[in-house]
C-alpha positions as CSV (number, residue, x, y, z in Angstrom):
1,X,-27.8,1.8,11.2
2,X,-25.8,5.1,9.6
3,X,-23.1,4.5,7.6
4,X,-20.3,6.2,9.7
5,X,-17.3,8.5,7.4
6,X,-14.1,7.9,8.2
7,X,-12.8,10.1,9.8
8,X,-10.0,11.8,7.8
9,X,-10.0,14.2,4.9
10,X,-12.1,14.0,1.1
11,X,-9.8,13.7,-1.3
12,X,-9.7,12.0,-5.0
13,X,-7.2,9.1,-2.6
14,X,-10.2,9.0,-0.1
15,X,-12.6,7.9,-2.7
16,X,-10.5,5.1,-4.3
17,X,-9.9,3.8,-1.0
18,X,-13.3,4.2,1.3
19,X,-14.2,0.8,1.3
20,X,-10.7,-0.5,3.0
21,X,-10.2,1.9,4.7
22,X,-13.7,2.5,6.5
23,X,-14.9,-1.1,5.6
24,X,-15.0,-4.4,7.2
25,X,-11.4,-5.0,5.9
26,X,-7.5,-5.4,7.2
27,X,-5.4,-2.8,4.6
28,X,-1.8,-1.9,4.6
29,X,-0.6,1.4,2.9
30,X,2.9,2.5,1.9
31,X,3.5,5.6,1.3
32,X,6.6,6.5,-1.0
33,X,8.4,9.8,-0.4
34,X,11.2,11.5,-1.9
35,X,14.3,12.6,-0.5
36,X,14.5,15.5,-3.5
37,X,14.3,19.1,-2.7
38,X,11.7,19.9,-5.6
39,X,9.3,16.9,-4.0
40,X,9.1,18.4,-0.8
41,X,5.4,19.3,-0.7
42,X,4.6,16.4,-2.1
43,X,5.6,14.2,0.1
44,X,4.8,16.0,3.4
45,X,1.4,15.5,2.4
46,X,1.7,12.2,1.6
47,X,3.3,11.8,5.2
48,X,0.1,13.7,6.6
49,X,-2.0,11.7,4.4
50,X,-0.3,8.6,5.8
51,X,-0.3,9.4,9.6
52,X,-4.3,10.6,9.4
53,X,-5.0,7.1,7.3
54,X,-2.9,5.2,9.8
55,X,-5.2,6.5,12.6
56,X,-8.4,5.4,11.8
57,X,-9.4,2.5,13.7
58,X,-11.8,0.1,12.7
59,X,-13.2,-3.4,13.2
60,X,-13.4,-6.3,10.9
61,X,-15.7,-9.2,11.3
62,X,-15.2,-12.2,9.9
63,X,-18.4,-12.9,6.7
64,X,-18.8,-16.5,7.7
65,X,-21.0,-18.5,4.9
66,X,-23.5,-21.0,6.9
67,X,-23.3,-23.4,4.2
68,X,-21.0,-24.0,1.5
69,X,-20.8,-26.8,-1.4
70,X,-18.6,-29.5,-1.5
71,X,-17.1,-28.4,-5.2
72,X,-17.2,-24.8,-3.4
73,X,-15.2,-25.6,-1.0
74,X,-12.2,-27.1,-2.9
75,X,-12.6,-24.0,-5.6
76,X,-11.8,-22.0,-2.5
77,X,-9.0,-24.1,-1.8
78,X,-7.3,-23.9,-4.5
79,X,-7.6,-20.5,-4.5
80,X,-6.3,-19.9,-1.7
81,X,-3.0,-22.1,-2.5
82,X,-2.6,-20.6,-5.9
83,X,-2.7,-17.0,-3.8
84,X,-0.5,-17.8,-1.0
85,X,2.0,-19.2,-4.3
86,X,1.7,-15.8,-5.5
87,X,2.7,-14.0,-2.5
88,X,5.9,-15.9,-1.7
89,X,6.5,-15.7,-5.3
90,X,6.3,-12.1,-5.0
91,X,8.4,-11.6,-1.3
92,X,11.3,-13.6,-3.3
93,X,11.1,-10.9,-6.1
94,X,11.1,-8.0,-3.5
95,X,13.7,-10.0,-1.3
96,X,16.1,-10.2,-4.9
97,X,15.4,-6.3,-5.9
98,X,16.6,-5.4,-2.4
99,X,19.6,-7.5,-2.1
100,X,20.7,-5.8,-5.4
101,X,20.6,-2.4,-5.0
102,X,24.6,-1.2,-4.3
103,X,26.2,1.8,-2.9
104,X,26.8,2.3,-6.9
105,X,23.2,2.5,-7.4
106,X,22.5,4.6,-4.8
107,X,25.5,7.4,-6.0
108,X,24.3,7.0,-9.0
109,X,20.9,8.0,-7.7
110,X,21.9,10.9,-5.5
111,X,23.8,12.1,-8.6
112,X,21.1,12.4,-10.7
113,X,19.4,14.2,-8.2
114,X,22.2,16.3,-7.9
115,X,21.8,17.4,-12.0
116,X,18.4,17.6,-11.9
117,X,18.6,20.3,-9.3
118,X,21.2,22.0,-11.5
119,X,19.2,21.4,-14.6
120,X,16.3,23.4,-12.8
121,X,18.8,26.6,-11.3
């Protein structure tokens, strides 16, 4: 059986991320643009980047393991509790950052922006 490229462009990005993205695997990708004049090219590849990666369509299988220790098992378990704790953990934190960003932080934002465009004229 041949190993099948995905099918988007080689790039340093490509390489880190061959194995979710062409593997047996479920990824998500964000991709963070900018709304600033000077990071224009930037993120319209990024955006291109995004839309080609979004594309590709694979299909995960499940690994099953045909037998599996008792003590295994509950290692697993845990595991798996102590990760699904660090996920909501994390949504609260991400839930709190956004509920605290004001119209004053985002002035305060587009005006710095603003000087750095200045700064660079």
């Amino acid at each position: 059986k041949f190993k099948r490229k995905p099918p988007f462009r080689d790039s340093k990005l490509t390489r880190l991320l061959q194995d979710s993205l062409g593997g047996n695997s479920r990824t998500i990708m964000i991709a963070c643009c900018s709304p600033a004049d000077f990071n224009l090219e930037e993120t319209v590849n990024t955006l291109r980047y995004a839309t080609q990666a979004r594309n590709i369509k694979t299909s995960a299988t499940a690994n099953k393991v045909q037998t599996i220790s008792q003590e295994e098992a509950m290692k697993l378990k845990r595991e798996n509790e102590l990760l699904k704790a660090e996920i909501e953990e994390l949504q609260e934190t991400i839930r709190k950052l956004t509920q605290e960003v004001t119209e004053e932080d985002l002035e305060r934002s587009v005006a710095m922006i603003q000087h750095e465009r200045s700064m660079r004229s």
